[in-house]
C-alpha positions as CSV (number, residue, x, y, z in Angstrom):
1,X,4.4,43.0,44.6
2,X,6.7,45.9,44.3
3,X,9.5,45.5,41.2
4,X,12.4,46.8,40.0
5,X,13.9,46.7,36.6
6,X,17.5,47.4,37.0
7,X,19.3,48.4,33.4
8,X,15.7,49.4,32.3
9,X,17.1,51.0,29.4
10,X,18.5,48.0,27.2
11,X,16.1,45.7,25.2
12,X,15.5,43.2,28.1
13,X,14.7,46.5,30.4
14,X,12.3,47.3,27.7
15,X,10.7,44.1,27.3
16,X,10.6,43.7,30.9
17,X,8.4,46.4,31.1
18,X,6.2,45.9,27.7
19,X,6.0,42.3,29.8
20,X,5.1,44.1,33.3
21,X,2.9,46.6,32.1
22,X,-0.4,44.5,32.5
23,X,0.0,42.8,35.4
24,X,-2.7,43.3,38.5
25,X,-1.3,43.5,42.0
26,X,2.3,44.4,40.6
27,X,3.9,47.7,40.2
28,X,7.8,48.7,39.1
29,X,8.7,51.0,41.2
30,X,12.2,51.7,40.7
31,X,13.5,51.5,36.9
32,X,17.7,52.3,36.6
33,X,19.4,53.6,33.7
34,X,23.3,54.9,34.2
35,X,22.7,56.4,30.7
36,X,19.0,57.6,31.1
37,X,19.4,58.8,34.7
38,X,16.9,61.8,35.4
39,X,14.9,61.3,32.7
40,X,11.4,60.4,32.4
41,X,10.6,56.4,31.1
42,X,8.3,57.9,29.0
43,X,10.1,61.1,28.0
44,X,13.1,58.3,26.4
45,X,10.5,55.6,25.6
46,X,7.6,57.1,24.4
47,X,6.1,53.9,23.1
48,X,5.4,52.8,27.1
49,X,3.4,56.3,27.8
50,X,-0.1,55.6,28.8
51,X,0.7,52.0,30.4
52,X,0.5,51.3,33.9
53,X,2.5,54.1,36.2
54,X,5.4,54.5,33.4
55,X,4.2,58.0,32.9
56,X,5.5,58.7,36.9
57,X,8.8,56.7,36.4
58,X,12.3,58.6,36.3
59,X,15.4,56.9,35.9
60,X,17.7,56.6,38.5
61,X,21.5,55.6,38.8
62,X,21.6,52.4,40.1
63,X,22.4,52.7,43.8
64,X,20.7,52.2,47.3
65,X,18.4,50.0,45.7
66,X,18.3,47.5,48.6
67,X,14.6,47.6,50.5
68,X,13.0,49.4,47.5
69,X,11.1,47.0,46.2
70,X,10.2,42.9,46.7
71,X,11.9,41.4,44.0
72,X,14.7,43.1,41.6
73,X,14.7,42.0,38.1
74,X,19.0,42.6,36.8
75,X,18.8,43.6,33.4
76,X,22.6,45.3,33.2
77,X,25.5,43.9,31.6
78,X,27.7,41.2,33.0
79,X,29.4,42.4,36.0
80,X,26.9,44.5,37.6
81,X,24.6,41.5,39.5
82,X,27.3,40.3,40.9
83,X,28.1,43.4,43.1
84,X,25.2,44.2,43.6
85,X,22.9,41.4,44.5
86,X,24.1,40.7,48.2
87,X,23.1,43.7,49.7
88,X,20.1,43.2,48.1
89,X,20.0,40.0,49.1
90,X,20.3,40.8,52.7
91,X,17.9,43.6,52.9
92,X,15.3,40.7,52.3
93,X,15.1,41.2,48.4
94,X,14.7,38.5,45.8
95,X,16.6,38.6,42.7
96,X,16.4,37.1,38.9
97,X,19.5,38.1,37.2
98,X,18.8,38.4,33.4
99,X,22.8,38.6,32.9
100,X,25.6,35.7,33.7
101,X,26.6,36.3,37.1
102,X,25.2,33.2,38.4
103,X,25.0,31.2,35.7
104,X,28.0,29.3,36.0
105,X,28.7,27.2,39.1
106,X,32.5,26.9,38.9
107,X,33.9,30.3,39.6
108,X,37.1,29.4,37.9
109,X,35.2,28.4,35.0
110,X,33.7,32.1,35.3
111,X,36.7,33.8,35.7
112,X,38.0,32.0,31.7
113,X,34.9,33.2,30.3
114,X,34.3,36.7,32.1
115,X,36.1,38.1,34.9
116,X,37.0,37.2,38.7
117,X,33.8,36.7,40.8
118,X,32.6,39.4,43.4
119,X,30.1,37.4,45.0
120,X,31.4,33.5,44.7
121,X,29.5,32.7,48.0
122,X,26.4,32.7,46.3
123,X,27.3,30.9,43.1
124,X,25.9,27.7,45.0
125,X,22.4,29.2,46.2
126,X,21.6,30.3,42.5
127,X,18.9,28.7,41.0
128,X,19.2,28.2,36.9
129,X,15.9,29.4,35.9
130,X,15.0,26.6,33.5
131,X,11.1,26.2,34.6
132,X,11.1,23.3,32.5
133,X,14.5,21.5,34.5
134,X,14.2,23.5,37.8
135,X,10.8,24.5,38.4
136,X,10.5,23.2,41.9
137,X,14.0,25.2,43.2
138,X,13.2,28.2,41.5
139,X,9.8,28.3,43.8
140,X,11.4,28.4,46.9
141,X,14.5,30.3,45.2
142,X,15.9,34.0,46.7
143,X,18.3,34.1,43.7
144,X,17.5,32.6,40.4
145,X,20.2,33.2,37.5
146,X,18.1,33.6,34.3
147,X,19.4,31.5,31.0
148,X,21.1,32.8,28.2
149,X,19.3,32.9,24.9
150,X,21.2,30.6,22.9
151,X,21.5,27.8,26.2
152,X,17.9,28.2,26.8
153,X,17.3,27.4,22.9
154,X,19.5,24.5,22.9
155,X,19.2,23.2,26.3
156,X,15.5,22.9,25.5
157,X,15.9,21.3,22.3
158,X,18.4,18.6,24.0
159,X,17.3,18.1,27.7
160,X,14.9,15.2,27.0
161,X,17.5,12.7,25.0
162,X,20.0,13.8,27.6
163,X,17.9,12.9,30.7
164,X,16.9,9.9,29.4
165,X,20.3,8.8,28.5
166,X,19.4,8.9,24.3
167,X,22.4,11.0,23.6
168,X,25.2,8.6,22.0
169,X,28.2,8.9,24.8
170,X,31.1,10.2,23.4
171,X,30.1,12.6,20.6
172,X,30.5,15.8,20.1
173,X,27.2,17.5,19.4
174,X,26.6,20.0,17.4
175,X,24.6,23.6,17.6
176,X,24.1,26.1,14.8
177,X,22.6,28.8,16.3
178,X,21.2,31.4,14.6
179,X,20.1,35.0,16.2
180,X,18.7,38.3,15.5
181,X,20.5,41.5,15.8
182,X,19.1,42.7,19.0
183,X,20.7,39.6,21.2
184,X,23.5,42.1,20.9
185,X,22.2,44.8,23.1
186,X,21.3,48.5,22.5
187,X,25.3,49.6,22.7
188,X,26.3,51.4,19.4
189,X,28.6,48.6,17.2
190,X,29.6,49.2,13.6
191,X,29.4,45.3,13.1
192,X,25.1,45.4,14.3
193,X,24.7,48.9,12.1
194,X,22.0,48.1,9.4
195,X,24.5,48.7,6.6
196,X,26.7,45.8,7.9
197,X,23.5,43.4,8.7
198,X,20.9,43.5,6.3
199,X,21.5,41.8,3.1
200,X,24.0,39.5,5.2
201,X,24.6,36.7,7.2
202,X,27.5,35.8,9.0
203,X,28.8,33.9,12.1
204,X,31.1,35.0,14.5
205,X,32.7,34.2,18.1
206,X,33.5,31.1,16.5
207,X,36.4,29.7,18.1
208,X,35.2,30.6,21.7
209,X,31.9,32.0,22.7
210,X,30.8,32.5,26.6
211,X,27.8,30.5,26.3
212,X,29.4,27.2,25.5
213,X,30.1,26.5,28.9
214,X,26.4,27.3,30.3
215,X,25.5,24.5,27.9
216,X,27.9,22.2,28.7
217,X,27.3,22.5,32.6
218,X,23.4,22.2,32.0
219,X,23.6,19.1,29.9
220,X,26.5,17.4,31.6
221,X,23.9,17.7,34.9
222,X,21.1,16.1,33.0
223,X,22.7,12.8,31.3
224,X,24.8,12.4,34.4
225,X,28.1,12.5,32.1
226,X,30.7,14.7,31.1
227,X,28.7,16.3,28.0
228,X,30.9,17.7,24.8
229,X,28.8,20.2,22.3
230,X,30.3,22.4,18.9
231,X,28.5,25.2,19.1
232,X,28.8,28.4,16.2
233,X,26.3,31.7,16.5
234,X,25.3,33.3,13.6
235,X,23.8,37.0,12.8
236,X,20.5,36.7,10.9
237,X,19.5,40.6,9.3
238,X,16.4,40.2,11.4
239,X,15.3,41.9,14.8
240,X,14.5,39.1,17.7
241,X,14.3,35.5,17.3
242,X,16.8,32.5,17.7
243,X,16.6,29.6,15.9
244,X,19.0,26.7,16.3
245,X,19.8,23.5,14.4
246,X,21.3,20.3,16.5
247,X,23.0,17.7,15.5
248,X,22.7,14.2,17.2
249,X,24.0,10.8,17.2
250,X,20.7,9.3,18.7
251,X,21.5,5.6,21.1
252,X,21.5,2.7,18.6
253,X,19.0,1.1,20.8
254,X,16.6,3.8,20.2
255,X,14.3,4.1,17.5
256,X,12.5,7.5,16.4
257,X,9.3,6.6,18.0
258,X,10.7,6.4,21.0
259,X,12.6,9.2,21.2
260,X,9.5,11.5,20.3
261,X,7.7,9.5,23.0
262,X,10.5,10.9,25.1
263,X,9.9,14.5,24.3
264,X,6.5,13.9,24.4
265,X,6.4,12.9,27.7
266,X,9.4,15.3,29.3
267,X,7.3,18.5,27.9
268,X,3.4,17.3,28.6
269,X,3.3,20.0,31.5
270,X,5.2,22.4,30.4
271,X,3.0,25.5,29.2
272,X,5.5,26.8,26.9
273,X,7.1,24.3,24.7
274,X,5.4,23.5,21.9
275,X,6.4,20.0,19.9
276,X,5.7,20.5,16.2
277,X,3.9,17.5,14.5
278,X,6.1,15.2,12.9
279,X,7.9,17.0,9.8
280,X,6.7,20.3,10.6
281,X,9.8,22.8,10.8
282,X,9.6,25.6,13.2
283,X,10.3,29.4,12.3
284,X,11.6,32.3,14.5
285,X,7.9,34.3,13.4
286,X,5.9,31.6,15.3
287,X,7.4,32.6,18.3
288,X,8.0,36.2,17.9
289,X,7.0,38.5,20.8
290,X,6.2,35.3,23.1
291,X,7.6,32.8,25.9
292,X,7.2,29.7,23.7
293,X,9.5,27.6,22.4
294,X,8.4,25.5,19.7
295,X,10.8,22.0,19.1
296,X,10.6,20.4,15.3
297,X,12.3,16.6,15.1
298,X,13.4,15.1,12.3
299,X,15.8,11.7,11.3
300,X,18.5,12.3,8.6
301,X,18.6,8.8,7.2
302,X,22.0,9.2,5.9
303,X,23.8,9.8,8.5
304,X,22.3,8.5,11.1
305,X,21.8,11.9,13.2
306,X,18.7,13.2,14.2
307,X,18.2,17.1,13.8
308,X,16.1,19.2,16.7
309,X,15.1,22.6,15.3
310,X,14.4,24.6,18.4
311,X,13.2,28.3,17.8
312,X,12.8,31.1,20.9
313,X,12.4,35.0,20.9
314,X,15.7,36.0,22.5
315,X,14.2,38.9,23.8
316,X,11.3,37.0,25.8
317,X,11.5,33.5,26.1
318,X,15.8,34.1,25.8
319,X,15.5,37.4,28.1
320,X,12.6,39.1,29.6
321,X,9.5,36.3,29.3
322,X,11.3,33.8,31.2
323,X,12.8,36.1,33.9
324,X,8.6,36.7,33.9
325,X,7.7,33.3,34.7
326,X,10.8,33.0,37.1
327,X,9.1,35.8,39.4
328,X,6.0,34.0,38.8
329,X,7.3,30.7,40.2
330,X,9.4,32.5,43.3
331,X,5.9,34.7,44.0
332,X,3.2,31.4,43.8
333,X,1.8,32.7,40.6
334,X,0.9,30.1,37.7
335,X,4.0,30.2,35.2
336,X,2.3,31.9,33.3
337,X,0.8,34.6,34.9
338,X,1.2,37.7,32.4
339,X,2.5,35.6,29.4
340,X,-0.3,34.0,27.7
341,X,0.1,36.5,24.7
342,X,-0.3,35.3,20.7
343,X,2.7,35.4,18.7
344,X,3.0,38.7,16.9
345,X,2.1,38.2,13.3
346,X,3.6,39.3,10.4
């Protein structure tokens, strides 16, 4: 299978590759970098020399890609996929887009939170790449749009109580979400220098944030009603890792037993979420480097709401890992093909 990382420069690029590196019958072929172009992979990111055929890679400027390679994996900042993707497309290319593109059904609703569409035709034909949700589309998908980090964290952590119609009608939901400084990219911001992080935390975007409506649209598809969710980011002085707190007014009818039943049952096939025994708390480092998403449940007997911890690595299982097991699934690999890998500790 022939690849191509496109905006192989940024910290999904790289962990795309780190990802990529060890997997038999595969090669990347074609790595793109506006800001690299010319330059070795190797020569920039020395810590890749040695593995696989990096040491023969250049970047290139992203451009008359289409027919290069089997399957492109978008890695570039919003706006880029979507210009890009149907010639690729119609030169018989498959694409993951890591960015949000093709997240978002309603173009209107993309235009609010981003910019007018380029490629609203294929808005429809995108596949949300949610293995857990959508495995069986992504399989025979040409275009899967990958998740964002924070969606994929909370999505996950709510998907079961809202399929099953557990989720209280009528609240609001809420998600504290908190992240790691390199969910922000590789750009150059005063806000992610170390001086301004460590020793801090802080939220922000907390009046409107573009992810808000990726989790809406998910969840509102799985309970079948319109769903309303508060969600706030946070910065923790940390490098990768998300971890996010929910809030949840659980059906009266339904008892704690039965709701971890429910989980129990949604995730018993899925390789990469991980329920945590019963007041067990998850933490980002359990998680770190990996595809996993590990889920901790508790009550909160005086309110009444339940709390689901959910933490991910934003750069894998919120980036890079699960575009992975997306190509796995549109290729007829196992999900997990290239991902079985230990958390990496300390």
């Amino acid at each position: 299978m022939r690849l191509a990382v496109i905006g192989a420069s940024g910290y999904a690029g790289l962990e795309l590759l780190r990802l990529l590196a060890s997997r038999p019958g595969d090669e990347v072929v074609l790595v793109t970098s506006r800001q690299e172009a010319g330059k070795g992979l190797a020569e920039v990111f020395p810590h890749l020399a040695g593995l696989a055929n990096y040491d023969r890679l250049v970047f290139e400027e992203p451009a008359g890609l289409a027919g290069r390679a089997d399957v492109f994996l978008l890695a570039a900042q919003h706006g880029v996929a979507m210009t890009m993707t149907p010639e690729l497309l119609a030169a018989g290319g498959r694409v993951v887009d890591l960015s949000a593109d093709y997240r978002l059904t309603d173009p209107a609703l993309f235009e609010r939170y981003y910019a007018p569409h380029a490629s609203p035709e294929l808005l429809g034909e995108a596949v949300y790449g949610l293995p857990e949700i959508y495995g069986e589309k992504i399989k025979k998908a040409r275009l899967v749009a990958n998740p964002g980090c924070y969606p994929t964290s909370v999505i996950l952590g709510l998907a079961p109580a809202a399929k099953a119609g557990l989720v209280d009608p009528g609240q609001i939901v809420v998600a504290d979400s908190k992240s790691g400084v390199s969910g922000a990219g590789r750009g150059a911001l005063l806000s992610n220098s170390f001086c301004e992080v460590q020793d801090n935390f802080s939220s922000y975007k907390t009046i409107r944030h573009r992810h808000a409506p990726e989790m809406v649209q998910e969840l509102t598809r799985l309970s079948g009603r319109e769903f309303n969710i508060s969600f706030t980011p946070h910065l923790l002085p940390i490098n990768r890792g998300i971890l996010s707190t929910i809030y949840v007014k659980i059906s009266p009818s339904a008892t704690l037993v039965d709701l971890l039943e429910t989980y129990r049952v949604f995730y018993k096939d899925s390789r990469f979420v991980r329920l945590r025994p019963q007041g067990q708390s998850p933490q980002t480092a359990d998680v770190r480097g990996t595809n996993f998403c590990d889920l901790g449940i508790f009550p909160c007997g005086l309110t009444g709401l339940v709390k689901v911890v959910s933490v991910i690595d934003n750069l894998c299982r919120g980036a890079a890992g699960q575009a992975v097991a997306n190509l796995n699934l549109m290729t007829g690999r196992p999900e997990g093909h290239g991902l079985e890998l230990a958390p990496l500790r300390p």
